[in-house]
N, C-alpha and C positions, 0 to 999 in steps of 0.2 A: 571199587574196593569198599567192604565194609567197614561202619564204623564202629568201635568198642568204643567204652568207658565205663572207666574207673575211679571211684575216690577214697581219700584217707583223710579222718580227722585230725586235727592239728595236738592229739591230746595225750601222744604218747611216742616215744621212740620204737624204728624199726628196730626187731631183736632178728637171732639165728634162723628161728622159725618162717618168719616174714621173709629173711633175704633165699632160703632155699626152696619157700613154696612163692609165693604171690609175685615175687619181684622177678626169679628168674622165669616166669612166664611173661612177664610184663616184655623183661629182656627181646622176646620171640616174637611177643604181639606186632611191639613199633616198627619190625621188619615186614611182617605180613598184610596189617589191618593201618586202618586211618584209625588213630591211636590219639584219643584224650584222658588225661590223666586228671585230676584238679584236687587243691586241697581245699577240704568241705569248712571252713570255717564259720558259715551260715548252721551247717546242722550241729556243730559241735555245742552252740548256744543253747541248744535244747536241754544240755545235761550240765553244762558247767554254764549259765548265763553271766557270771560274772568273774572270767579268765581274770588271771592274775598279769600274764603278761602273752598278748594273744599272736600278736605281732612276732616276737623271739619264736614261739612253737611253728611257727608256720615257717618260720627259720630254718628252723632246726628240722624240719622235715622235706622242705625242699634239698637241703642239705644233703641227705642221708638219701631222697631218690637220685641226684646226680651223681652220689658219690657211688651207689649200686650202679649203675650205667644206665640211666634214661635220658634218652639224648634228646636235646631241645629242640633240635634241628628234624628229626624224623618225628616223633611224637609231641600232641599239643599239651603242655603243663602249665596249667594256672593255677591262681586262688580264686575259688570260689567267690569272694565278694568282689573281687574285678572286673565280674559281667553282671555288669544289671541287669540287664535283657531274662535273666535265670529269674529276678525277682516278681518280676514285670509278669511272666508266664506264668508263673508260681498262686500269682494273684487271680492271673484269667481264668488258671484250672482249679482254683479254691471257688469257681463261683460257681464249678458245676461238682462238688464233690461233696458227697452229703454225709450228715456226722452218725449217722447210725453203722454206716461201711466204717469210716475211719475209727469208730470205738471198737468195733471186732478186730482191728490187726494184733495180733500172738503180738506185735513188739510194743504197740500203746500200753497193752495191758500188764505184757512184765513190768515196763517202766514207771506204773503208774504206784505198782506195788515197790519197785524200789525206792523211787522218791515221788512221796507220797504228800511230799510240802512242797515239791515243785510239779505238780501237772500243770505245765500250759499248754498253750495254743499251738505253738513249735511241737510239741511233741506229738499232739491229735493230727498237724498236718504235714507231719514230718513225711509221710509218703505219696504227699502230692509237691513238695520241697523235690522231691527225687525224684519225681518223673519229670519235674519242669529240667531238673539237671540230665536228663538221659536224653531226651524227645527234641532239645532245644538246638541238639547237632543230629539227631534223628538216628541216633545210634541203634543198632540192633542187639547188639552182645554188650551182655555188660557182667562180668566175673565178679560173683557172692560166691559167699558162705548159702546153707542152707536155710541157718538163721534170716539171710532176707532174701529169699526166695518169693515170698507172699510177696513183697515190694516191687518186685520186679513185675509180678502177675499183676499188683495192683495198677502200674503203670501202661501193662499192657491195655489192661480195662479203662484208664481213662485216656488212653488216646483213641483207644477205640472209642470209645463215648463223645469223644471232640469230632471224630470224624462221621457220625452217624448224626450228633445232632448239628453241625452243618451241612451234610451231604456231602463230604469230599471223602478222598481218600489220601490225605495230606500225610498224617504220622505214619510210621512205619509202625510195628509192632513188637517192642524188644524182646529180648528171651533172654534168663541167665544162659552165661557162657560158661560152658565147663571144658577150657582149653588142655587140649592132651599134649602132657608133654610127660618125661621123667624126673617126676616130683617127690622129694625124701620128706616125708614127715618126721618133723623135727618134735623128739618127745622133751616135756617140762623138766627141769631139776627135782619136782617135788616127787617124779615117781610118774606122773599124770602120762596121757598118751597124748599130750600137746601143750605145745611150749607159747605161752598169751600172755600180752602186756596186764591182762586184765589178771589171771591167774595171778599173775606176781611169781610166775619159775622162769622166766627167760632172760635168757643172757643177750644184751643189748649191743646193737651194733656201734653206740659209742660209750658203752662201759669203760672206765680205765682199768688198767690189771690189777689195782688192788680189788675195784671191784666184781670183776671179775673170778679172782681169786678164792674171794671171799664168799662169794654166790655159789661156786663150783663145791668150795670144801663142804658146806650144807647139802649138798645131792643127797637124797634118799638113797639108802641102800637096802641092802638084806644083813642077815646074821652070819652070813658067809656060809659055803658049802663044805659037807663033813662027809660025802660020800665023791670019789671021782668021777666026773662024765655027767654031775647033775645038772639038769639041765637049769640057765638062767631065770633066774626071776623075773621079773616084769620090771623092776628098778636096775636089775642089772645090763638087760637090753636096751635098757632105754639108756645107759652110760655107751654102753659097746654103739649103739647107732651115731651119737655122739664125737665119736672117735672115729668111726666110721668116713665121717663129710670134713674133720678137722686134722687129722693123726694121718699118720703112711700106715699103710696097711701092715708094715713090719709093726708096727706100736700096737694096732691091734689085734690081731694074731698073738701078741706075745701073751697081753692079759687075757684072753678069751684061753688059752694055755693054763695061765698059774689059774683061772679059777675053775678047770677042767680038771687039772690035779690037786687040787684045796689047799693054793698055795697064796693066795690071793691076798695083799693088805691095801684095802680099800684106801689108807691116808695115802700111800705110792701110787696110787690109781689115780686117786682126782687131782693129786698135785700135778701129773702128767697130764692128765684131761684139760687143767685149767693152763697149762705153759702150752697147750699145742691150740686152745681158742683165741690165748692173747695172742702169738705167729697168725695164726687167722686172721682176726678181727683189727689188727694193730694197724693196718694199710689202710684198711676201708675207714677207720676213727680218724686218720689223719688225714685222709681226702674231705671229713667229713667237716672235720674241725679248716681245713685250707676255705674249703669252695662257704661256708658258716660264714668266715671271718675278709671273706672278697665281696665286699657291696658293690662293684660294680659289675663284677658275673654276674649277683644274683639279681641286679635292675633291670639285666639285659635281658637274663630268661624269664623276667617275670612281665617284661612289656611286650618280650615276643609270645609270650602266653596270651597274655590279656589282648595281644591283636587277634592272633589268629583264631581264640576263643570268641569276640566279641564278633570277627566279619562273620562265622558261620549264625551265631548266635540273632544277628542282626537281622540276617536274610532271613531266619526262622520267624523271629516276631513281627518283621514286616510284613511277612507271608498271615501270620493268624491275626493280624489286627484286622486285616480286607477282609478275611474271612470272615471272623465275626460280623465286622461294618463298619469298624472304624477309617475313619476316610480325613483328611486335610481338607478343610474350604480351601 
């Protein structure tokens, strides 16, 4: 069986977006594939080096993948700082990766332009940080964005490089996964064609319904339509898709009608929009805030993580230590 992985930084809550694209694939993966999940607390250092409270995020996001349905029993979920053995490799493949490659990655270079009083070391080797987290259960697939696409090739180049300059054929070679499944792209409140923690337009999967409410009545709109049968705007589609994954199809059909015959009052629109997300999301916030506020579920999945993350991890670094030379008198 192949293996994937995937990670999520500890620095933001899963919203709408996330639960209909990335998670219900995730759903499909831990049936299919030998499935590790982990949350990146190591990389998040890179941008926030001094978390306010780093521990509670990582909380809060273990949280909210149990509370989406990632079972611990079928798929492996850790935290990232739980396996040393990640740091330990991290170190062997920094002594073969040289800084002229790692100054050309598309992502050193936005970041250096974003914070421009934080470039450190984490961030120049933030994509040899990711190949030791992908290569060290010898994963093949591992599901990006396009955005770290290069990361993923860059990894593929330094395991190819570990295995060429010792002779073996020890790594595997991974390759973004681009998993086919039927996936609804979830558009932004602000109007945008994607709903991001980072945008600042998504509705979070433990918003409370004021806020919720509140986020919803801001949706962009249009100026309303003055001819019948015009067709929607791009703010108006992006409401109807909306309604679409949360409303019964009676709820949308009705408004895609009144604003078919320009009868349309957008404050009845999103006050419905936002009563049919909070019936959504009001289940999954309360499994989220249950499994949050149980420290002993979450010791249990965090030691069944850090085991079974650590015995593969283990066998990996014992295997490159010989390889290199490293040997015990």
């Amino acid at each position: 069986m192949e293996t994937v992985l995937s990670g999520i930084r500890p620095t933001g809550n899963l919203h709408l977006g996330n639960y209909f694209g990335a998670m219900r694939n995730f759903l499909k993966m831990q049936d299919q594939y030998n499935c590790y999940f982990f949350i990146a607390d190591w990389h998040s250092l890179t941008t926030h080096p001094t978390p306010g409270d780093i521990h509670k995020n990582i909380r809060q996001v273990l949280a909210e993948y149990l509370a989406c349905g990632i079972d611990p029993e079928k798929a492996t979920l850790y935290v990232q700082s739980d396996v040393p053995e990640i740091a330990e490799l991290y170190l062997l493949l920094n002594m073969n990766a040289y800084i002229g490659e790692l100054e050309r990655t598309t992502t050193f270079k936005d970041k250096i332009r974003k914070q421009p009083d934080n470039v450190n070391a984490g961030l120049l080797t933030y994509p040899v940080l990711q190949t030791a987290d992908i290569i060290i259960h010898k994963a093949t697939k591992v599901p990006v964005g396009k955005d770290q696409e290069q990361h993923v090739e860059m990894a593929r180049h330094f395991a190819r490089r570990f295995n060429q300059m010792y002779n073996n054929d020890y790594f595997p070679e991974p390759h973004p996964f681009d998993f086919t499944g039927e996936l609804i792209k979830i558009p932004g409140l602000d109007g945008s064609g994607k709903m991001g923690k980072s945008e600042g337009n998504a509705v979070n999967l433990a918003d409370s319904d004021k806020d919720i409410l509140k986020k919803v009545s801001k949706a962009k709109t249009d100026s309303g339509p003055t001819v019948p049968n015009t067709p929607p705007t791009e703010e108006i589609k992006n409401l109807f898709t909306l309604f679409s994954v949360v409303s019964s199809p009676d709820t949308l059909a009705f408004y895609k009608e009144q604003y078919a015959n320009c009868s349309i009052r957008y404050g009845d629109m999103k006050k419905q929009l936002a009563e049919d997300i909070i019936a959504f999301v009001k289940p999954i916030r309360e499994k989220i805030e249950d499994i949050y506020n149980n420290d002993a579920y979450l010791a249990k999945v965090t030691k069944m993580g850090r085991e079974k993350a650590r015995e593969s991890a283990s066998k990996t670094l014992k295997d490159v230590r010989e390889i290199i030379g490293f040997r015990s008198f």
